[in-house]
C-alpha angles and dihedrals in degrees: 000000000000105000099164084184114015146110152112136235102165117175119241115259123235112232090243090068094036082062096057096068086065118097106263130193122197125194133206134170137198133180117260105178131352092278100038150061129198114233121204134194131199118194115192115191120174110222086229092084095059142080112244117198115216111244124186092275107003154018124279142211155157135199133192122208131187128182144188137188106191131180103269094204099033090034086226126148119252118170125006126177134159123204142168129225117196117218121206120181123175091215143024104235090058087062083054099045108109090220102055110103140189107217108208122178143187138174132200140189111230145171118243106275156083117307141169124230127200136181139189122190115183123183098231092213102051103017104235127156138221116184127204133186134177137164119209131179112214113213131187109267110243113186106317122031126206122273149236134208128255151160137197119246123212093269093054101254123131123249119205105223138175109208130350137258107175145046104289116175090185134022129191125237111187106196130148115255115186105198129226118221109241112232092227097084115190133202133054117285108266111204097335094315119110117211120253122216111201123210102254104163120103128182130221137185120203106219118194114178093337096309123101116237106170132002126163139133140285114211107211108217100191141024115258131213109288084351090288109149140174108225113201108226119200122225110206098174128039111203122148100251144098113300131194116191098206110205112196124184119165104321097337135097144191133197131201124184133197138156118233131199137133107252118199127198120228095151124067076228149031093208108101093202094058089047085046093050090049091049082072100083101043102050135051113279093243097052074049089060098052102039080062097065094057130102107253093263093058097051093052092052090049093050086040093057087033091063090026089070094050100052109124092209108039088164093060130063103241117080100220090201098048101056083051094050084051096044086053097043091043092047086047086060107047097043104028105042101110112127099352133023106291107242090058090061125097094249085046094057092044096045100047087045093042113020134220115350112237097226125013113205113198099169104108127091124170135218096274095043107257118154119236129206128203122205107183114181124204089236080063093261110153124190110182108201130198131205099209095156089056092224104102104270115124121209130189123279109158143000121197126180 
């Protein structure tokens, strides 16, 4: 292959990150009258799961959900409702980044009990299905409901995460609290009303792998709206690992677990089939052939000492080759992607083998109509392309050296 810049080293990752590309759907409850709970349900779906369709000046999808809350014990169907969320991306690398999520969210009124939750999520391009299926037991909220994981943007509002990925020196838990009054009243009697002091104070433990590493109160000023409130927890450490944030008010406890650790990006994507497919056209057909048959992890550690190998500057921390591979697939993508995934078309693959022309000629039309693209390269290669579709999408005519 002649790559003149280009190249990968991309790190293992843990289990623990290859698991957060996966659609994930998170629960809470909260009380809502004396009878009732509010159950609420996150769906996170990376982008990078579905098919996105080129439109004159985006991407394009759509995606179907269905879901159904049935009776765990009597099997009987509760609650059932379909809806559609349309996706737009600029580019198309943004509809490939791992780290780019639709947030989908729902909230029903239930009574305490064991129920069963099912989704089903369908790209409506290529059909293609996700199941999910849950089972959650509602409880009346005592005094302290379960929580869920936030942080706060740029612009103050509150994103619902899973895990996290980045240096966060506070993170956000909204859970319900419903106060006690304390005996000891303090204050003097106003016509005939006695002052009431509530029971604010909450405790929380930091927990990283099993060892405690901060704990300490929030103090709640005000009341919220049906006692829902978001606590600031403060992270003190930031080591990679398994956390639990304990809150603790009166007897009860609640418990919230993530996983932290700093993720970086050497590849244009996290998908192993779509860095396979690219390998291609860098080694020999038959080392392709066999870095096929191997388990994902295999084939991550192959294409890592692979590219290892080829780094230029072994001794600093940038991989030269790499940032150009990237640039070439990434530019592929964006500019390519007409009826297939751009770095699966011909002028993909040319342009992530060769680089950029040094000169496109787009002057020639035959008698039929076609378009005709001329890539010209400075070493004399020459790859003549054709738009027979008449769509946009060039295929291969002709190749000269």
């Amino acid at each position: 292959m002649v790559l003149s810049c280009a190249g990968i080293l991309k790190e293992n990752r843990s289990s623990k990150l290859k698991n957060e590309s996966k659609i994930m759907v998170k629960t809470q409850y909260w009380n809502t009258s004396e009878d009732s709970l509010n159950l609420y349900v996150h769906t996170t779906l990376p982008l990078n799961r579905f098919v996105f369709k080129k439109q004159s000046d985006h991407f394009s999808s759509e995606i179907i959900f269905t879901l159904v809350i049935s009776d765990a014990e009597k099997n009987t169907q509760i609650h059932r409702e379909s809806w559609r969320e349309k996706l737009s991306e600029p580019y198309y690398e943004n509809t490939r980044d791992p780290d780019n999520y639709l947030k989908s969210e729902r909230n029903f009124s239930l009574l305490p009990g064991t129920y069963k939750l099912f989704l089903n999520i369908q790209d409506e391009d290529s059909r293609k299905n996700w199941k999910i299926t849950k089972k959650i037991t509602l409880k009346k909220v005592n005094y302290i409901s379960p929580s869920l994981l936030f942080v706060k943007e740029g612009d103050g509002q509150m994103k619902q995460i899973n895990f996290l990925i980045q240096k966060q020196d506070t993170i956000w838990l909204r859970t319900q609290v419903n106060f006690t009054q304390i005996d000891s009243l303090d204050g003097p009697v106003i016509e005939g009303i006695t002052p009431v002091k509530w029971n604010k104070d909450i405790e929380y433990f930091v927990i990283h792998n099993e060892t405690t590493i901060d704990s300490g109160k929030v103090i709640i000023q005000d009341f919220g709206i049906q006692n829902i409130y978001y606590l600031p927890i403060p992270i003190t450490q930031h080591k990679s690992g398994n956390y639990k944030i304990e809150l603790r008010y009166l007897e009860e406890k609640q418990t919230t677990s993530f996983h932290y650790g700093f993720k970086t990006k050497n590849y244009w994507t996290d998908e192993i089939d779509e860095v396979v497919g690219v390998m291609r056209y860098i080694i020999p057909y038959s080392e392709y052939k066999q870095l096929k048959g191997k388990d994902d992890s295999e084939k991550w550690e192959v294409i890592n000492a692979y590219w290892k190998e080829k780094d230029p500057t072994p001794e600093t921390t940038e991989n030269e080759l790499l940032s150009e591979l990237n640039d070439r697939v990434k530019f592929s993508n964006k500019n390519f992607s007409i009826l297939m995934h751009g770095w699966r078309s011909d002028r993909g693959r040319i342009y992530i083998i060769y680089g950029e022309p040094q000169m496109v000629d787009e002057s020639y039309q035959d008698s039929r109509g076609y378009n005709y693209q001329k890539w010209v390269y400075s070493n004399g290669k020459e790859f003549l392309f054709i738009d027979r579709t008449m769509s946009g999408d060039y295929t291969l005519f002709q190749e000269r050296f």
